[in-house]
Every structure is written in C-alpha cells, then in structure tokens.
C-alpha positions in Angstrom: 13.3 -14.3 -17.9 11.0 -11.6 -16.2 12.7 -8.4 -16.3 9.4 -6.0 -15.8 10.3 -4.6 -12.7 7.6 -1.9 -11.3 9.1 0.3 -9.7 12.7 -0.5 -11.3 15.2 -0.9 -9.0 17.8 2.0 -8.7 20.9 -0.2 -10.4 21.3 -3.8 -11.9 24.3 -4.8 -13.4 23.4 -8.5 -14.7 26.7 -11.0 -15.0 26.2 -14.5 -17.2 23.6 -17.2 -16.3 20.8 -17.8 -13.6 19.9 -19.4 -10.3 17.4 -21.7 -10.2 15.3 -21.9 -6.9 13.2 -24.6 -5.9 11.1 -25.8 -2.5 12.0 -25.9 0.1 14.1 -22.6 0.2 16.6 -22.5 2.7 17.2 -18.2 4.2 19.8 -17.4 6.7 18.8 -15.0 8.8 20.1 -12.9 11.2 17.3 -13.7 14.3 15.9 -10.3 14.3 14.6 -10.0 10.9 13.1 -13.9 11.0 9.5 -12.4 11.0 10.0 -11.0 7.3 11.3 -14.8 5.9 8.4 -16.0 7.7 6.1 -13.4 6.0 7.5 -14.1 2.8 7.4 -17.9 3.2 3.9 -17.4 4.0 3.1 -15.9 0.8 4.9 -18.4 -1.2 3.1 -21.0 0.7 -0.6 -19.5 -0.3 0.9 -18.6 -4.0 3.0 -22.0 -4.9 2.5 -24.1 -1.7 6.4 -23.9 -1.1 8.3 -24.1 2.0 11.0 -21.3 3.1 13.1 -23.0 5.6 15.3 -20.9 8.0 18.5 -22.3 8.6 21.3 -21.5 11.1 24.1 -19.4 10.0 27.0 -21.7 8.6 24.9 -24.2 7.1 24.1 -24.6 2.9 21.5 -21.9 2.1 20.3 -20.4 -1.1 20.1 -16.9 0.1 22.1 -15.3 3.0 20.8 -12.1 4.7 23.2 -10.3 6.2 23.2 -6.6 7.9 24.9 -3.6 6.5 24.4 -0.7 8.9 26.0 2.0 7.1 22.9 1.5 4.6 19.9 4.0 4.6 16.7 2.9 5.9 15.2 1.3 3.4 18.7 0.7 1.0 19.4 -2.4 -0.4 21.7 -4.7 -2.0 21.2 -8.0 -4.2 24.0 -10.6 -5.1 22.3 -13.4 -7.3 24.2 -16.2 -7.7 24.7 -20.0 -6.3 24.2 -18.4 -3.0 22.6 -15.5 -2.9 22.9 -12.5 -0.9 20.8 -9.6 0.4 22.2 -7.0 2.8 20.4 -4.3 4.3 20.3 -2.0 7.6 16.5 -2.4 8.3 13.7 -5.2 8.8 11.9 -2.5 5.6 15.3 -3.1 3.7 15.0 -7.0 3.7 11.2 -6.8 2.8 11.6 -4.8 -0.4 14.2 -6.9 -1.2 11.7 -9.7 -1.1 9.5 -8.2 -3.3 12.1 -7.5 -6.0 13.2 -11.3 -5.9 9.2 -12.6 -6.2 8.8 -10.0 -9.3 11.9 -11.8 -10.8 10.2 -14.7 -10.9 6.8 -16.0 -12.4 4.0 -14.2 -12.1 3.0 -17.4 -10.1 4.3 -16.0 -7.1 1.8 -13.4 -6.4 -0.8 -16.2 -7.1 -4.3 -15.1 -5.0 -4.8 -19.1 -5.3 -2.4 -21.8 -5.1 -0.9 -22.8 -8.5 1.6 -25.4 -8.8 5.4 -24.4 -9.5 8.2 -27.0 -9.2 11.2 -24.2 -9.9 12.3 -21.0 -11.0 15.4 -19.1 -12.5 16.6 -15.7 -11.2 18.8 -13.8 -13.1 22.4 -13.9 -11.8 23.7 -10.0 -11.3 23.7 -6.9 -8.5 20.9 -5.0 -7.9 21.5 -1.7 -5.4 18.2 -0.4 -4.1 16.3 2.1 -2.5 13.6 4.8 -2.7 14.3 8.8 -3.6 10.9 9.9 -1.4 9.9 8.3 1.8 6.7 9.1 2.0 4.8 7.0 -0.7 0.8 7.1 -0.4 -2.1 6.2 -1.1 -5.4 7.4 0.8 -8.5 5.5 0.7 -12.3 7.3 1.6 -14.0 5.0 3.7 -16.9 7.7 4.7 -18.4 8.0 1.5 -18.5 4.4 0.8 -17.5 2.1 3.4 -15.1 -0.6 2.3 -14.6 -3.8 5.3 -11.5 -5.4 6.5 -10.6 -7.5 4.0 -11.3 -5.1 1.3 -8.6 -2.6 3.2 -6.2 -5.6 4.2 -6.7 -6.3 0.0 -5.0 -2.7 -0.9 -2.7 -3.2 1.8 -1.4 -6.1 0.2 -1.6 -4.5 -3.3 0.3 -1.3 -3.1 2.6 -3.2 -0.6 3.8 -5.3 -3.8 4.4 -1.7 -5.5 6.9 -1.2 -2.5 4.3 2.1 -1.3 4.3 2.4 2.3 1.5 4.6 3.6 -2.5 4.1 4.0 -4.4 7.3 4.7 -8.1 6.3 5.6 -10.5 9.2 5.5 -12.9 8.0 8.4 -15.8 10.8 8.1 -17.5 13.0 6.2 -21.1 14.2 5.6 -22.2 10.9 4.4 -20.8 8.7 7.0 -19.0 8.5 10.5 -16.8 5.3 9.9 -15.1 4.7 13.6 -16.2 3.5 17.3 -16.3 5.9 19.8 -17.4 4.3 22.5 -17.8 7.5 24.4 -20.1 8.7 21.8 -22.0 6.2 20.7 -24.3 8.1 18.4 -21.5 8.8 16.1 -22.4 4.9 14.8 -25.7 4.4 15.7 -26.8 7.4 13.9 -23.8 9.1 11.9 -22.5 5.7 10.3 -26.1 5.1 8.2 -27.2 6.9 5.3 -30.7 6.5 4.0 -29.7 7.2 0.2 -27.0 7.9 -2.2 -27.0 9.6 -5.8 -27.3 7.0 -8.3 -25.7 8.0 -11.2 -23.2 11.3 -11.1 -24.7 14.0 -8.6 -25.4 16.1 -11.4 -28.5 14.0 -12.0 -29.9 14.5 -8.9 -31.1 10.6 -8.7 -31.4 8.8 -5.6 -30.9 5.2 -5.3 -33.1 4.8 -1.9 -30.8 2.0 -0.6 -29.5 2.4 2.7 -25.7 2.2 3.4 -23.9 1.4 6.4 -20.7 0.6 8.4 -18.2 1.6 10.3 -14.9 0.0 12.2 -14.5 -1.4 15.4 -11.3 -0.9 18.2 -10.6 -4.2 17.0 -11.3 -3.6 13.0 -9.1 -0.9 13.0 -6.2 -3.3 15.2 -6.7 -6.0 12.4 -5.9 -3.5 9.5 -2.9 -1.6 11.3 -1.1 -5.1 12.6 -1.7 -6.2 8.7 -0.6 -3.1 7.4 2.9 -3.8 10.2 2.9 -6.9 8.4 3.6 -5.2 5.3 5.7 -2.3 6.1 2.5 -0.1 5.1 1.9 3.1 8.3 -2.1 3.6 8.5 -2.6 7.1 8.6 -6.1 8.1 10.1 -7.8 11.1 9.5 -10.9 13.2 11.3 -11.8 16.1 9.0 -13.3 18.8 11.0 -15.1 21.2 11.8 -16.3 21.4 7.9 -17.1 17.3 6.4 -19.6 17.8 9.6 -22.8 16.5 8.5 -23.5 13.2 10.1 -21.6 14.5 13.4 -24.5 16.6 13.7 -26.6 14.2 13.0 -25.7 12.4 15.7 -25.2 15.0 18.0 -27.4 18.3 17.2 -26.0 20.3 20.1 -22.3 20.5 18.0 -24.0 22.1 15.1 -25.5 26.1 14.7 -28.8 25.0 13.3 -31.9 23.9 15.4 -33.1 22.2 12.1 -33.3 18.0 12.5 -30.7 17.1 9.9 -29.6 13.6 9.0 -26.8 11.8 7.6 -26.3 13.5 4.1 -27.4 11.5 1.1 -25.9 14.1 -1.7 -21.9 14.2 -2.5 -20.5 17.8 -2.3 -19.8 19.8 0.4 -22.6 20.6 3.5 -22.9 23.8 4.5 -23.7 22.3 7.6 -20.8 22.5 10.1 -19.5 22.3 13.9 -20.2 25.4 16.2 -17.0 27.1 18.0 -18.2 26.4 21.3 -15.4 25.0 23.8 -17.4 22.0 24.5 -17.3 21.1 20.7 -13.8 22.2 20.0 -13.3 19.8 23.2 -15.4 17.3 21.4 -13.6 17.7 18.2 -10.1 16.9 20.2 -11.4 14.1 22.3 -12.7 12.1 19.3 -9.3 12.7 17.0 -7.4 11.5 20.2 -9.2 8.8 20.5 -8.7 7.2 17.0 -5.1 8.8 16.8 -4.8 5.8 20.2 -5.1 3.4 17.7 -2.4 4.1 15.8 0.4 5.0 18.4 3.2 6.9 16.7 1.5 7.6 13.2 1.1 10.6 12.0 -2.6 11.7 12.1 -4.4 13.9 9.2 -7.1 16.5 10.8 -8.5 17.6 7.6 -9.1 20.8 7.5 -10.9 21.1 4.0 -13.6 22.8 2.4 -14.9 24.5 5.4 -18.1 26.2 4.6 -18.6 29.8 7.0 -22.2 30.6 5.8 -23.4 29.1 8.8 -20.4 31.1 10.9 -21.4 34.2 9.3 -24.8 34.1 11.0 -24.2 32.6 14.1 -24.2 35.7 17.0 -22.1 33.5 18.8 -19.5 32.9 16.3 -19.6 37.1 15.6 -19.1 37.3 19.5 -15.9 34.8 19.5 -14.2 37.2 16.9 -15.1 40.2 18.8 -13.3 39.1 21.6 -10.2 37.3 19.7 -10.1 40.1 17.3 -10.5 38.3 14.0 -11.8 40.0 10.6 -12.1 37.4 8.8 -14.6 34.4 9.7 -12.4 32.1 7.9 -9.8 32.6 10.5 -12.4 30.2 12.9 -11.5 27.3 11.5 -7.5 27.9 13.0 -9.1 27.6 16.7 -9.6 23.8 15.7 -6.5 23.5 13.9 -4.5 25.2 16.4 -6.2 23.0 19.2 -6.2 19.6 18.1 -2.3 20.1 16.1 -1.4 21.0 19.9 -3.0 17.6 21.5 -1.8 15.3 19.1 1.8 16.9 19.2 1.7 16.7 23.1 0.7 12.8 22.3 3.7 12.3 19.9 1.8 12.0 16.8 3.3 14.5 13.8 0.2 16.3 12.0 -0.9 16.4 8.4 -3.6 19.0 7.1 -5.0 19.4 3.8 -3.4 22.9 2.4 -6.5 25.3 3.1 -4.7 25.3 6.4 -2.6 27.7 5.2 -5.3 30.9 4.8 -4.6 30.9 8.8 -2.0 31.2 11.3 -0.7 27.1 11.7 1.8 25.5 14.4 5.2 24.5 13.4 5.6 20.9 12.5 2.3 21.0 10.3 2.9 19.1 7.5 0.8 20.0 4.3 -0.8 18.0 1.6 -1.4 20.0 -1.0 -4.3 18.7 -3.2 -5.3 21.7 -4.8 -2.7 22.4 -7.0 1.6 21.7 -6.9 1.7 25.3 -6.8 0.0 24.7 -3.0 3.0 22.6 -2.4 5.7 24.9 -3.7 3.8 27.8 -1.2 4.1 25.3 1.5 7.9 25.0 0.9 8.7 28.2 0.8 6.6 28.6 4.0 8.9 26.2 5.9 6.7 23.3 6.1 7.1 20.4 5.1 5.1 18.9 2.0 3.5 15.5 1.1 2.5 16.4 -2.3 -1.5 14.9 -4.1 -2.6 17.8 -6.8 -5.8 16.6 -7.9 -4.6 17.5 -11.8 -2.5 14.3 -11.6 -3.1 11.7 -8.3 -6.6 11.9 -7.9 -7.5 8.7 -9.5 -11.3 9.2 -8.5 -11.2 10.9 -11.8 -11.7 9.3 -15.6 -9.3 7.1 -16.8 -9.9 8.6 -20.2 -12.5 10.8 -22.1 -13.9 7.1 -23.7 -17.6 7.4 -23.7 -17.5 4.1 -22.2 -16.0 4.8 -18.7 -17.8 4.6 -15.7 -19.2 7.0 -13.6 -16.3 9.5 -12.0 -16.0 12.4 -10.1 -14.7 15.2 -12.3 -15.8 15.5 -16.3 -14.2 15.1 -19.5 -11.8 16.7 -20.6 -10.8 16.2 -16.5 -9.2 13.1 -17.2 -6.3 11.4 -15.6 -4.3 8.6 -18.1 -1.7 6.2 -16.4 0.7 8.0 -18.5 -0.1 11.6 -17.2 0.3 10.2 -13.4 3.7 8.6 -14.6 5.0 12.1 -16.3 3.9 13.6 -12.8 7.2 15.4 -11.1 6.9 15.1 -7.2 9.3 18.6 -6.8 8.3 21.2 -8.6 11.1 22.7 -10.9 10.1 26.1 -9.8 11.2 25.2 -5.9 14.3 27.0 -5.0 17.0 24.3 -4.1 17.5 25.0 -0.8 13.2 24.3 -0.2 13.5 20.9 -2.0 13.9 18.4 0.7 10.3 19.8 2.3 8.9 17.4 -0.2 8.3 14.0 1.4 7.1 12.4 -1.7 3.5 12.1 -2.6 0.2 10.3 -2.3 -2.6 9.1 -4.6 -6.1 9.8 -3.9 -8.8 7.3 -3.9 -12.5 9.6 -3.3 -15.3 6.9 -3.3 -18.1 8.9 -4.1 -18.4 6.9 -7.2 -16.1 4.0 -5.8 -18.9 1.2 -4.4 -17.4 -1.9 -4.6 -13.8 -4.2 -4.7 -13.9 -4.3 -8.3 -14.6 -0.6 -9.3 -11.7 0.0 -6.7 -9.7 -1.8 -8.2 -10.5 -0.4 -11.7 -9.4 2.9 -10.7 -6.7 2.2 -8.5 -4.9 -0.1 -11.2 -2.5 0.3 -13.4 -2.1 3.8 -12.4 -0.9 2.8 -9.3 1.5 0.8 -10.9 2.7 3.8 -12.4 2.6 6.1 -9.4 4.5 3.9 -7.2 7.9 4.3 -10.0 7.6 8.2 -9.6 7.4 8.2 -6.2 10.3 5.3 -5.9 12.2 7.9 -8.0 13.3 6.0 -10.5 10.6 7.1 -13.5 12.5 7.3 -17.2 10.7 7.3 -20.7 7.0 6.9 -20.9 8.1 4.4 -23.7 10.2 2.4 -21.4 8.0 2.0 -19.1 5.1 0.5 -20.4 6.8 -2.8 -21.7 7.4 -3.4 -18.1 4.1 -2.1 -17.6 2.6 -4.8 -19.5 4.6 -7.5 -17.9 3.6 -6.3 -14.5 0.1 -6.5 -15.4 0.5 -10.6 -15.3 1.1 -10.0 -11.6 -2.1 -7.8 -11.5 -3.8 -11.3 -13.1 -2.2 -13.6 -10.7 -3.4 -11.5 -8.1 -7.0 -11.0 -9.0 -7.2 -7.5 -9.3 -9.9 -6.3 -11.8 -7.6 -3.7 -13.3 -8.6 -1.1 -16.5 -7.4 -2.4 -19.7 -4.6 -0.5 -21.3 -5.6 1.2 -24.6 -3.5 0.4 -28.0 -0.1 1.7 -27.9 
C-alpha cells in the first residue's frame, strides 16, 4: 500500500481492509462539478488507458461526490470503502481530492506514457482535508530565459500534483521582453532578442555569442491560463518597472534618460539603465501592464517594483525638476509615481496588486500586497504595516540557488556556502514567530522562486525545481512535521516524480 502522501493530508484515520478499483470507474457527480471527473478521467486515460464513467445519481458507482456547503473552500472529506465517498463545497475541493486518491495508488497513475494497469487497492479509512495558507506559489522567470508553452503547461501540471495553486511568470527584464503588445510592437521585434548570454556564472565574464529569443502570443498566454483553469493553478503576470528596463529601452529609446543606442542586455545583474518619469512613459508603463493584466481577468497582477537603480535619476534635470515641484528629497521616492499610478489602474480594473517589498521605502496604496523576498523580517515589517504578505525570503525559497555546496552542482545564482537543501526549505516557517498574533493572518502563505539566469532548459528546470518543491508544497499545505518523517514519504513520492518524467536532483545518503 502507498502511504507517501506529499503534502499529507490534514487527518486519516484508516479502518480494516481496502477497495480495489478497476476500469471502467463509475463517479457520481453532482452536474456542476462533471468537468473535474472528466479532467481526472483524462489523466487516467493518458497514464493507464482507463475509462472514468459518469453515472446518474442512484445507480451502482464506486465513488459518490456529493456537496457539503458548510465546508471551506478548498476542505475536504474522504470515505474509502465499497463505495466511496468524497464531499466538498467547491469544484477546487473535489480536485484535490482527486489528487489524494491517484497518490494512493501506483505510481502508475501519474504515468507521462501509457503503462498498463488492470487494478488497484485503496486503503479503506477517512481522510479530512484542506490547506492552512491559500496562497501557495511558485514563480517562474521567463525574461531571462524564455521557456514555451508546453514547458509552462509542464510545471503547471507538476506543482498542480503538489496541490500548489499559483503561477507567477516574470514577463521582462533587461534581458528580454516576453509578451505581445500589439500596440508596441518593438517591445518583440527588438526587446524579445538578445544577441548573447554569460556562459558560465557572470563572475566569468564569458559570453556564449548565441542569440536567444521568444516571447508569448495573445493566444500563448490564453493556452497557459485555460491550462492552468484546468488545474486549479491562478497565473499571476508580472511587468517589473520602471527599474528591469533594459530591453524596453531598447525598443523604445525615447522611455529611457540616455541618448546612448543601447540593446537588449546580454549580462545578468541589475542595469542601471531605466525608464524616465515623463507622463508619456509613466502612461506607457500603465498601458502595457493593463494590457497583459487583460489576459488574465480577475488575477491578481505583480508590478515589480525591484532593484530600481536612481543613478540615472540623479542626473537627469528633468527628474531633479519633477522633485522640485512634488517636493521630494529623496530620488528614491520616484519610483512611488509608478507604483502609485499603475496600483490605481489595475485596482480601478478589479485586479488586486502584488509588489516586491522595496515598495515599502515609499508611500504605497492600500490593498498592496507585499512579497517579501529579501528577508522574512521584510514580511513581518509588512504585517505590522497592515498589508497583507505573500512571503519568498531568498535565504529559504529561492531555488535558483545550489542545491548543496557539492563541488559537482551546476552553475547557480548565489555561492557556497549560499545553499538551499530540500531539508532547509521544509524547516522553513511561513509566519514568523516574532509576528504579534493579532498581524498573523496578513500572511497568505508563500511562494518559491524559480530565477532562470542559470535555468536554460526543461531538464535543469526541473533539477532545481524538484524535490524541493515536493517539500515546499507540505509547508505551505500546513501540514510539515519531523524532517525525519518526512523524507520516507519523500522517497515514495519521488516514484511519482519517475512516472512523471521529471529529471529531478538525487537525494544525498540519509
């Protein structure tokens, strides 16, 4: 019996014996959750070729879904026996309940491939279900290195099986502009293309002289938020600027404070190159965010705000003229005119905002919510600020960083002894134990990082991603015990991993 559970469910009280299931399956369904039987009789047709039949209610089944609306969002309840019998309140509910039911069973069902599998036994018992934090991330940089549909859809369906729920896709940067704007069309015809990259860590200062490319289209970016609906996973877009401005400027001289050509930026780091405070660009700025925030109606949008270099500020007469007449001291305090302006357009377009915690060195607008990368101490500041927190210090959920100090890891972002170990992200605590009770439910949950400066292709994705997603997604579920519980199931779980095809990193010797 396969009891490695990842995350593990809230409760499971087992009674004597098993069900055994075999093809075809036969789900009642109450008529409004049909599309999640369907999705899950999909993936048992690609993983085992088997049939999930719907049947109408009354008739012989071997699992009945049935509403409780008293339950939370994403609460759930299991019954396994003869019959089984799933209740939820939610379309969400049902789905996770799905997933907990596949990991029961063979590793099989998460087959990439089609493998053959007459039957299986469940173990008969109650499991009650359902997540401490409901915001449960991962974010994925598409600027640096652009990653296609299918590789996105991929990770979709990967940290989908964890039972995490949100994509954040950082869509520009100095090395890339990764979205169609039809409007501005040099954003892809010039800002998407990079002559160069470093080869190697930056600190080498080798180039590679190969080109790099890419960027999504309207309906690229409709294909990975329908499949992301399909699996209960929110895209979350982001355009960081006025700093990350590079290869806007590129395409567009005129938004920049430098009459020097510049071009797509072929080193990682931070360009001192950013946007002027013009209207017309702040205008620019908000017309762009608004039009990829369309794509993703009702999702909350993330406008960066990051490492904003001022150098350029500091010697521009028209940015010393702008604080004249605002009365600002501080040349930081530019960068608020963007946040200020596009917070207010994407509020007045119902979309809730996320910035990066640098945000905070300025005035901000209510209903900002905060990820706080630098440090949890960010977070905590947040909190006690009154907003509301989405927590991702780079010390523990930046998995662009080494898996370990071996000398035999590839290339990463930050040095030995900067290393981040599954087991460090699965001692991680999402709420401080410094925040003051009464702050604690600013914190939303949390969100691992994925920067793919030295992230080129699917399998060194994957590398990084895995198992320490695996871990992350318990500690964000709420439900993370004993290191030395965990990895037994851990180990189990990596089967799944197999079936599915990911190129995960090896764990080391207990």
């Amino acid at each position: 019996m396969n009891w490695s559970l990842v995350p593990r469910p809230r409760s499971f009280k087992p009674t004597t014996g098993g069900v055994v299931w075999e093809s075809p399956l036969r789900v009642s369904v109450p008529p409004k959750w049909r599309h999640v039987v369907e999705s899950f009789g999909d993936d048992l047709a690609t993983s085992v070729g088997w049939e999930v039949r719907i049947v109408a209610a009354g008739e012989d089944c071997d699992l009945e879904i049935r509403e409780h609306p008293e339950f939370a969002l994403e609460q759930t309840e299991l019954r396994i026996s003869k019959v089984t019998f799933l209740w939820a309140s939610s379309d969400v509910g049902v789905n996770h309940a799905f997933t907990v039911l596949r990991q029961l069973g063979p590793a099989a069902l998460w087959s990439s491939t089609r493998v053959e599998l007459p039957s299986f036994e469940l173990p008969s018992g109650t499991f009650k279900d359902g997540p401490l934090f409901k915001w449960r991330g991962v974010h994925l940089d598409v600027a640096r290195h652009f990653f296609d549909v299918e590789t996105v859809c991929r990770l979709i369906d990967q940290i989908a099986a964890h039972r995490l729920n949100r994509l954040h896709l950082h869509l520009n940067d100095d090395q890339g502009w990764r979205v169609e704007v039809p409007a501005w069309p040099r954003l892809t015809e010039i800002g998407s293309r990079r002559r160069s990259s470093p080869l190697g860590h930056e600190r080498d200062g080798v180039d590679d002289n190969l080109p790099h490319a890419g960027f999504y289209t309207a309906g690229d970016l409709e294909a990975i938020r329908d499949h992301a609906a399909k699996r209960f996973v929110q895209i979350i877009p982001e355009i960081d600027l006025p700093g990350h401005a590079q290869a806007v400027i590129a395409a567009y001289p005129e938004l920049g404070n430098t009459t020097e050509p510049l071009e797509v930026w072929t080193r990682w780091g931070i360009s001192e190159h950013v946007l002027n405070v013009n209207d017309r660009t702040i205008a620019f700025a908000e017309e762009v965010l608004l039009h990829v925030a369309s794509h993703f109606p009702g999702s909350p949008v993330h406008i960066g705000g990051d490492e904003c270099p001022t150098v350029e500020w500091e010697a521009s007469t028209d940015a010393r003229d702008l604080m004249q007449r605002l009365g600002l001291e501080d040349v930081r305090e530019l960068q608020g005119l963007f946040t200020k302006r596009l917070t207010t357009a994407l509020q007045r377009h119902g979309h809730e905002v996320i910035a990066w915690d640098e945000v905070l060195d300025a005035p901000m607008l209510a209903g900002t919510i905060i990820a706080a990368w630098r440090s949890s101490e960010k977070g905590t500041e947040a909190a006690e600020r009154g907003f509301d927190v989405i927590m991702a210090p780079m010390q523990y959920l930046y998995f662009d960083w080494l898996n370990s100090s071996n000398s035999d890891e590839p290339v990463a972002q930050a040095l030995a002894p900067h290393v981040t170990p599954w087991e460090k992200v699965y001692e991680f605590s999402v709420i401080p134990d410094e925040v003051d009770p009464s702050r604690r439910y600013h914190f939303l949950g949390a969100q691992a990082e994925l920067w793919s400066e030295y992230i080129a292709t699917r399998e060194h994705l994957d590398y990084m991603a895995f198992p320490r997603l695996s871990a992350f997604s318990e500690v964000v579920w709420g439900t993370a015990g004993p290191l030395e519980q965990f990895r037994p199931r851990l180990e189990g779980h990596l089967q799944r991993l197999d079936a599915m095809g990911v190129n995960y990193r090896p764990l080391d010797p207990a």
